[in-house]
Structures are given as C-alpha cells and as structure tokens.
C-alpha positions as CSV (number, residue, x, y, z in Angstrom):
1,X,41.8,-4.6,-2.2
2,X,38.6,-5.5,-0.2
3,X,39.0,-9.1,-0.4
4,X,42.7,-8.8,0.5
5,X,42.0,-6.8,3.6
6,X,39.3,-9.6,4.7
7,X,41.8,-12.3,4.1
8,X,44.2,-10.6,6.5
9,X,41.5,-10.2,9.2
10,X,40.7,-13.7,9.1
11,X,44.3,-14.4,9.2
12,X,44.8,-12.3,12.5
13,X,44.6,-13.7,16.1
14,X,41.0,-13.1,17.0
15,X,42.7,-10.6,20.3
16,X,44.0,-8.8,17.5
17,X,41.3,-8.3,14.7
18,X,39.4,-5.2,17.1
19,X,43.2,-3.0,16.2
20,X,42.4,-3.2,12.4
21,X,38.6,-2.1,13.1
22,X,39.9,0.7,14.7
23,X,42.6,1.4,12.4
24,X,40.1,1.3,9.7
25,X,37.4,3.5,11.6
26,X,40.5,5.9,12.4
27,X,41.3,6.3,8.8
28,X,37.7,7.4,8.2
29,X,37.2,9.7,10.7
30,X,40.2,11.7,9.9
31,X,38.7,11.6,5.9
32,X,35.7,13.2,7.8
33,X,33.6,10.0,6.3
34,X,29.9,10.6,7.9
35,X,27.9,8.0,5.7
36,X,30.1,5.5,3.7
37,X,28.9,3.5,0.7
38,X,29.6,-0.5,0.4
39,X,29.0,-3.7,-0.9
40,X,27.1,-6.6,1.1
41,X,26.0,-9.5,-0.8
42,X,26.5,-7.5,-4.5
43,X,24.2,-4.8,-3.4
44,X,25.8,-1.2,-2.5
45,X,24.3,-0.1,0.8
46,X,25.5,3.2,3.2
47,X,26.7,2.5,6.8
48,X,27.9,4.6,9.4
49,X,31.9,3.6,9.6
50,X,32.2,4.4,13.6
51,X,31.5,0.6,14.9
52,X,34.2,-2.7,15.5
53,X,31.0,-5.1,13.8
54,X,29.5,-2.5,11.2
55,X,33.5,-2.3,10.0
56,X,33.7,-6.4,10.1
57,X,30.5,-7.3,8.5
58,X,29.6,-4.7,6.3
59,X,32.6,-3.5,5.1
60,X,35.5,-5.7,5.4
61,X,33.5,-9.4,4.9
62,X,30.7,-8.0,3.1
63,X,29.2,-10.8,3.2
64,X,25.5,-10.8,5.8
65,X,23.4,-14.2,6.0
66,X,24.3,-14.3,2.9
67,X,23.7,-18.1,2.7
68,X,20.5,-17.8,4.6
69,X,19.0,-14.9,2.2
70,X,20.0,-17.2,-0.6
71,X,17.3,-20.3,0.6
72,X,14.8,-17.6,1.3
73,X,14.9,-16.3,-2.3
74,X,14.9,-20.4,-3.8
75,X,12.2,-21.0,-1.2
76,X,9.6,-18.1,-0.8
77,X,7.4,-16.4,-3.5
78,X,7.5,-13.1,-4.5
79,X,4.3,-12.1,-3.5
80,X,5.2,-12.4,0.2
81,X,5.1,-9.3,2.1
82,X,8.7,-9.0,3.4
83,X,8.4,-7.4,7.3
84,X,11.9,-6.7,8.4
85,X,11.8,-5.4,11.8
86,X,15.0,-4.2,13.2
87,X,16.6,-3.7,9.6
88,X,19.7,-1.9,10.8
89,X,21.7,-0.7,8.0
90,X,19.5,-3.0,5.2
91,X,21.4,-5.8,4.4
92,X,18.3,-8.1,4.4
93,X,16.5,-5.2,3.4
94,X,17.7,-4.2,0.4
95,X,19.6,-7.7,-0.7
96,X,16.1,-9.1,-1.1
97,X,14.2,-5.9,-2.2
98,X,14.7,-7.5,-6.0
99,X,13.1,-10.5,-5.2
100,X,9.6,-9.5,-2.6
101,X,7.0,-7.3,-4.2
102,X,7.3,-5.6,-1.1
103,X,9.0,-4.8,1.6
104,X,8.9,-3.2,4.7
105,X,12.1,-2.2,6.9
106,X,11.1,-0.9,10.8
107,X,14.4,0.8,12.5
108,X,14.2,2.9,15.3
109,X,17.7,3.9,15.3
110,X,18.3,7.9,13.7
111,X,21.5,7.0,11.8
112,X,20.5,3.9,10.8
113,X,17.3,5.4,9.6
114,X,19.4,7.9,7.4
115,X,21.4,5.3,6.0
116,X,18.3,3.4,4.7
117,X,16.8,6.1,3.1
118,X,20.1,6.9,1.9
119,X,20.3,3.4,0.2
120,X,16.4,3.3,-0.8
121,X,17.4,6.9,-2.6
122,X,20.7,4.9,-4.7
123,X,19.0,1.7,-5.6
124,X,15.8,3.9,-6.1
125,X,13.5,1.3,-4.5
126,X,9.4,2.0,-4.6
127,X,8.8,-1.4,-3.6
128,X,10.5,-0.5,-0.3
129,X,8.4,1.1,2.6
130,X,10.7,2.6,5.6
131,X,9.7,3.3,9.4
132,X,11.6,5.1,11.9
133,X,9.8,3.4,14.7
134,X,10.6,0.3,17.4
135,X,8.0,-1.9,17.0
136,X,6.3,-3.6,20.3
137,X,3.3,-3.8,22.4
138,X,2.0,-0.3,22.2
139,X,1.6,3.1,20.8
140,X,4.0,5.5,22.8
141,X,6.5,7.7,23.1
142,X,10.1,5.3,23.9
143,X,14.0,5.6,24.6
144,X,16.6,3.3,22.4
145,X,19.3,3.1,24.3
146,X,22.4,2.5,21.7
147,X,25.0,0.5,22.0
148,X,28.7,1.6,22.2
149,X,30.2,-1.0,19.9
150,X,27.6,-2.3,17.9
151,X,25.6,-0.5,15.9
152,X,22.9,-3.3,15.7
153,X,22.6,-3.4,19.3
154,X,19.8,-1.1,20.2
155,X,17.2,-1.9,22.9
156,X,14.6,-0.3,23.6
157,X,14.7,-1.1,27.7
158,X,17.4,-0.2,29.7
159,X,20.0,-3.5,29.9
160,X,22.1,-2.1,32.2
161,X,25.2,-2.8,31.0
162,X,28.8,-1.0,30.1
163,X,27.9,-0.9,26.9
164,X,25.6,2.0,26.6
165,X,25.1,5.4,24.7
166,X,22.8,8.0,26.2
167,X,19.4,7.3,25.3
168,X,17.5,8.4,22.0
169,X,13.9,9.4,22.3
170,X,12.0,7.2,19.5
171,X,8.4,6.4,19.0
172,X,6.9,3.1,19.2
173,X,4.5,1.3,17.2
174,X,2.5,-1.9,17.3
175,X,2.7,-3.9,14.4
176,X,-1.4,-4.2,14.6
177,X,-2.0,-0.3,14.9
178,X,-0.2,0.2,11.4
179,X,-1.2,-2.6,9.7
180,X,-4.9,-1.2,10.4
181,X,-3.6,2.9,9.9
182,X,-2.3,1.6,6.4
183,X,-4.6,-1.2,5.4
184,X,-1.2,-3.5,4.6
185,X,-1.9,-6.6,2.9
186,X,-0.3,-9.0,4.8
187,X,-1.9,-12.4,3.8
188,X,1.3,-14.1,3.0
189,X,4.6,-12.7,5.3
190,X,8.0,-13.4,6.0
191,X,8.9,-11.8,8.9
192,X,12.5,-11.1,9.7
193,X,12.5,-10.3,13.8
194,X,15.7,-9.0,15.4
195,X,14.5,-6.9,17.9
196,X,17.3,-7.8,20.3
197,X,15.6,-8.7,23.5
198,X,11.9,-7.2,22.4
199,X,10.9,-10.1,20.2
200,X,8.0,-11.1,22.3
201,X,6.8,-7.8,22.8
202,X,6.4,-7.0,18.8
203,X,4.7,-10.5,18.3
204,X,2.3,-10.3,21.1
205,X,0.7,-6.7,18.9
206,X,0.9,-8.9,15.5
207,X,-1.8,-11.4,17.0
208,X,-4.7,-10.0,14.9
209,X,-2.4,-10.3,11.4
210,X,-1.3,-13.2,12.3
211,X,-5.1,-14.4,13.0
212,X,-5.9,-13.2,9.5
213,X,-3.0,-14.6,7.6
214,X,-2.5,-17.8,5.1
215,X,0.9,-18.2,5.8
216,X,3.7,-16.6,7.6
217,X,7.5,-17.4,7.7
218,X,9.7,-16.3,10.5
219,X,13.6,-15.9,10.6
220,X,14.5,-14.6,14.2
221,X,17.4,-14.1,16.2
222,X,17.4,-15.3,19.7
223,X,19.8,-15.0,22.7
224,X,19.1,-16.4,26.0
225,X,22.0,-13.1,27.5
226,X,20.2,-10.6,25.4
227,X,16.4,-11.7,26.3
228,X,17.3,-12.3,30.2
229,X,18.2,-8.9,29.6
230,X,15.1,-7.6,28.8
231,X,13.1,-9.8,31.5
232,X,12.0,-12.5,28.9
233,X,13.6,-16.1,28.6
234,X,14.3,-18.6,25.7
235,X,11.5,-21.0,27.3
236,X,9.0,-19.0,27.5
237,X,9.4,-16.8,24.2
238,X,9.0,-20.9,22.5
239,X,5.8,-21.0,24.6
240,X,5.0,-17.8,23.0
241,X,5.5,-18.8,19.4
242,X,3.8,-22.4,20.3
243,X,0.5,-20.5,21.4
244,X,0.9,-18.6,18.1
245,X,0.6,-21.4,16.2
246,X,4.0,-20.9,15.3
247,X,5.8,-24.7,14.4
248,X,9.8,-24.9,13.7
249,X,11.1,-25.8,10.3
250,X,14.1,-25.7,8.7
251,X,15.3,-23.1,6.4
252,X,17.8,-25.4,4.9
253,X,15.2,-28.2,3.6
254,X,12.5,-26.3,2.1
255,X,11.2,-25.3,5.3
256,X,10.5,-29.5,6.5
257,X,9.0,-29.2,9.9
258,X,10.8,-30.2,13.0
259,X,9.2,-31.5,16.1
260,X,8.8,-29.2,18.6
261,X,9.7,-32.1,21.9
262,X,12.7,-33.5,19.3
263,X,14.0,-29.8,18.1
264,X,13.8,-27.5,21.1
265,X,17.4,-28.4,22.8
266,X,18.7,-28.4,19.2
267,X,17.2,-25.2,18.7
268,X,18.1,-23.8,22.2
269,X,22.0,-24.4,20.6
270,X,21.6,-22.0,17.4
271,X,20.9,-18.3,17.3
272,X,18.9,-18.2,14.7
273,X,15.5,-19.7,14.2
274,X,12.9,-20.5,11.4
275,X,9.4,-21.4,12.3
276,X,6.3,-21.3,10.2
277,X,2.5,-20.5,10.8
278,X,0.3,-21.8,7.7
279,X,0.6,-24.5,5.0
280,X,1.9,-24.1,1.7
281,X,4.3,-21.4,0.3
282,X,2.6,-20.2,-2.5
C-alpha cells in the first residue's frame, strides 16, 4: 500500500503532489492521530503527521539519506561518538543507533522531542543519549521559532519570513559546556550538523573538543537562503571550518580529500557537505 501510494506521488505533477499531503494529513487528523508510527530506512520511528515534508519523507518515501547513511556505516567505526545536532524526528538518529556505540541526538523542538523519546522507548535504545536543547554559542534561555510547513525547519533567530509559528521558549546549550558537565568522550566524532542557519554558532562552542580530538567527521547541511537568513554566509562559514582545521572530502570515496581552491565552487552547488578534521578512521 505504502509503496503504491509513493509511486503515485512521484507520478503526480509536482503543483499537485502538496493536495495528497494534505489529503493524507486530513485523514489523520479526523482519526485524531497525535503521534504516528512509520518506517524510514527499515527502522519504525514516530512523527507528528501535521507537515507537507514530514508526510513526504517520512511517511510516504520512507526513504531519508538513506544512501548517505549507508557509506557512513561501510566507512566509520563503531566506536565513533555519533553527535546529531538537529535530529528532528531521528531518522539519522535511530537508523544508525545499531551501528555507533553511541549516540547523541540534540533537538530543541517539544514535539519533536516527544517523538524521539517515543522512538528511543520502542526500539529500547541505551546507547542513545537525548537533549531537548538548541545547541550554539552559549548557555541561555532561547526562542525556536517553528516553521509552518516544515517540521524540520526551526531556527532559533527570528528569519522573518511567512512561514512562522509563534515562538517556543527552549534552552540553549553550548556543545563545550556539556561535554565538560558530562565528561563525554568525544576523541573520535561524527558530527551530523543541521542546525538550519546556526551551524556556525554551534561549531564556534565545540572549539575545545575539537582541540582535543583524533578525528572528527562532519556531514552538514548548508543553504546560502537559510544562512543569509540568520546573518551568516556560505563564504564565510568555509572560512570558518578552514580555521577549524576542517578539510572537504568526499563521502562517496572513502572520505578522499578534495582541494579546498579546486572544490569550493563545486561545493557551493550541493547542499550537503562532508569535511574531516584528523587522519585515519579507526
């Protein structure tokens, strides 16, 4: 039935495809459906059903990076720490939570939230550590201001848009401040960073772990619309992750470095990034 339904929606005019995500999301409001259980790359997570793009790519595709998750279980070890900031309704979370030791899943949004520990309660994961926090530069108290469509569109600054739910109060953590409050291990790291807009502002409070660590992967989303919006740029969050230490790679080849002069315009055409600080993946 699932796969049926997605075959239809890839069949439809794209101008058309939002009237079956609303049929859909109709048809589970009037079943009174708060919290609905799917599948996303074989493992059974809970959404919230209200949202055009949570219908589309958690329930009717299910199917999330699913390509890209499969390199980064061929290609990094276990014993990597696995930092997911803005985990959203877990489908990197919990799709890799078999394969890291570890795992740690930040997400500032309250229904997201619930649906993680929903999910973490189901697949009865220890391994999995949950915050309800934004991650960025400090320690204070914040607002997420939601978006209406797009349940993985949260910022925490104002973008001034149509798109916008009243605010949320949420706290805010720096990445540094917990890592010291919880004595984290975080020698080896892959750090999944969609912080839509923020991404600078969580890695300039990682800078001591960073300092301290043998290797870290990165896998982050970057929009030049989204981080205009939030007062950064693409240039100079690449100047950012240069200082770092940060070189790109690709995810595709076993992580093979690619020159930072030959791969920035190539880079400046994707939306998502790898980049590597360290040596060897152990």
């Amino acid at each position: 039935m699932r796969t049926t339904i997605f075959i239809i929606w890839r069949a439809t005019p794209y101008r058309f495809r939002r009237y079956i995500d609303r049929a859909i999301i109709k048809a589970l409001l009037l079943l009174n459906i708060e919290y609905l259980k799917t599948s996303v790359n074989q493992t059974e997570i809970f959404i919230v059903p209200r949202y055009p793009f949570t219908i589309m790519a958690y329930f009717i595709s299910g199917h999330y990076d699913e390509r890209e998750i499969s390199f980064i279980r061929k290609y990094i070890s276990p014993n990597y720490s696995f930092i997911d900031v803005g985990a959203n309704f877990g489908a990197w979370t919990f799709s890799l939570a078999d394969h890291f030791e570890k795992v740690i899943a930040f997400e500032p949004d309250p229904e997201c939230f619930g649906c993680l520990e929903k999910t973490k309660l189901h697949l009865n994961r220890a391994n999995v550590s949950l915050w309800n926090v934004a991650l960025a530069e400090e320690n204070k108290e914040g607002v997420l201001y939601p978006s209406k469509s797009n349940k993985g569109d949260g910022r925490i600054y104002d973008p001034k848009d149509d798109d916008r739910l009243d605010g949320i109060k949420i706290q805010i953590r720096s990445f540094d401040s917990i890592v010291k409050e919880k004595g984290l291990n975080v020698e080896y790291m892959f750090l999944k960073l969609d912080a839509q807009g923020a991404e600078s502002w969580v890695l300039k409070r990682m800078q001591d772990s960073l300092k301290h660590a043998k290797d870290v992967i990165l896998w982050t989303e970057v929009q030049s619309a989204v981080l205009n919006s939030a007062g950064e740029n693409v240039d100079s969050f690449f100047s950012l992750l240069k200082d770092l230490g940060f070189k790109p790679v690709d995810l595709h080849n076993n992580f093979g470095e690619i020159d930072w002069a030959e791969g920035v315009s190539d880079l400046k055409n994707k939306g998502d990034f790898c980049f590597r600080l360290g040596q060897v993946v152990g």
